[in-house]
C-alpha positions as CSV (number, residue, x, y, z in Angstrom):
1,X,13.0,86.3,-44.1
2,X,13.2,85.0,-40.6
3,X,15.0,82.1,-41.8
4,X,18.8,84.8,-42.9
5,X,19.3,85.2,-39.5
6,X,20.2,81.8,-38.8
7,X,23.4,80.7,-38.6
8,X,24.8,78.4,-41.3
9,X,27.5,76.2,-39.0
10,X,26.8,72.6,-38.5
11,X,25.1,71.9,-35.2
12,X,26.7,70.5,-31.9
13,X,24.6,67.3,-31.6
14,X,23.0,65.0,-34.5
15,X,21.2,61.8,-34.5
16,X,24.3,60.6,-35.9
17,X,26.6,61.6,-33.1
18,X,24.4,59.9,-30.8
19,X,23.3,57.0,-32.6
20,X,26.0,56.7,-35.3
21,X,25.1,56.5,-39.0
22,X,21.7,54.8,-40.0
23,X,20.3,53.4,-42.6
24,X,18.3,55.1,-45.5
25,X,14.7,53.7,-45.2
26,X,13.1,55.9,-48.0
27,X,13.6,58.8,-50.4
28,X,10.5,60.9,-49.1
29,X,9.2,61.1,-45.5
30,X,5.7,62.5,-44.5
31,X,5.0,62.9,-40.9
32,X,1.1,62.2,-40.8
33,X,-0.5,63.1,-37.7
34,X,-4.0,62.2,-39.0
35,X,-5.7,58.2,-38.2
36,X,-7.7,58.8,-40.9
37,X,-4.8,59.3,-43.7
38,X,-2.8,56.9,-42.3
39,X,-6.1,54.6,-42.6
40,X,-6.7,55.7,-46.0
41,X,-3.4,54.9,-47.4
42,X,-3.3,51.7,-46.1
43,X,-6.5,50.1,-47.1
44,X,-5.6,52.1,-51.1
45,X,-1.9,50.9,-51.0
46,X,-1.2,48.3,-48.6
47,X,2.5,49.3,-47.4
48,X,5.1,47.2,-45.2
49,X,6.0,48.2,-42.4
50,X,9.8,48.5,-42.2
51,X,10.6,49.7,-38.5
52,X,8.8,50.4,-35.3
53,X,8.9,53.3,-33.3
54,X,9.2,52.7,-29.9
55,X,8.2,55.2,-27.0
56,X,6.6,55.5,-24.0
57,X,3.4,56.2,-25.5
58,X,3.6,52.6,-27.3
59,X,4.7,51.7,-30.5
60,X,4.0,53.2,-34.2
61,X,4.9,51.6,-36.8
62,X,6.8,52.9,-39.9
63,X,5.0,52.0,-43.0
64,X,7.1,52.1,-46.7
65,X,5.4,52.3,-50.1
66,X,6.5,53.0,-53.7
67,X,4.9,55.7,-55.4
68,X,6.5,56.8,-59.0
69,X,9.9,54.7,-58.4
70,X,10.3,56.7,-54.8
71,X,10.2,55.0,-51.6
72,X,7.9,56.8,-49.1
73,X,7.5,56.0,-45.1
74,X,5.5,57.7,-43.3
């Protein structure tokens, strides 16, 4: 695979080494690029929202639900 020619060293930067250690918000996170999933879910499982993601395109907010005893944001 493409993937054995990587190298296996730790990389120079991190989110940690610029932002220092964070939180755990959730055991799973799904990056959902579609309205209309994001709109599902929330009228079937009403979330929280637990952070907001701020840019300079606005914000998004970070939703959290429990789904078989794991904690997913998305």
């Amino acid at each position: 695979m493409i993937t054995d020619s990587y190298r296996k060293e730790d990389g120079k930067m991190s989110p940690e080494s610029v932002f220092g250690p964070g939180r755990q918000f959730c055991d799973i996170c799904i990056m959902a690029f579609s309205w209309r999933l994001t709109a599902m879910i929330l009228e079937e499982h009403h979330p929280e929202v637990v952070a907001d993601l701020a840019s300079t395109n606005g914000h998004t907010p970070i939703y959290a639900l429990t789904y078989k005893g794991k904690k997913i944001c998305f």
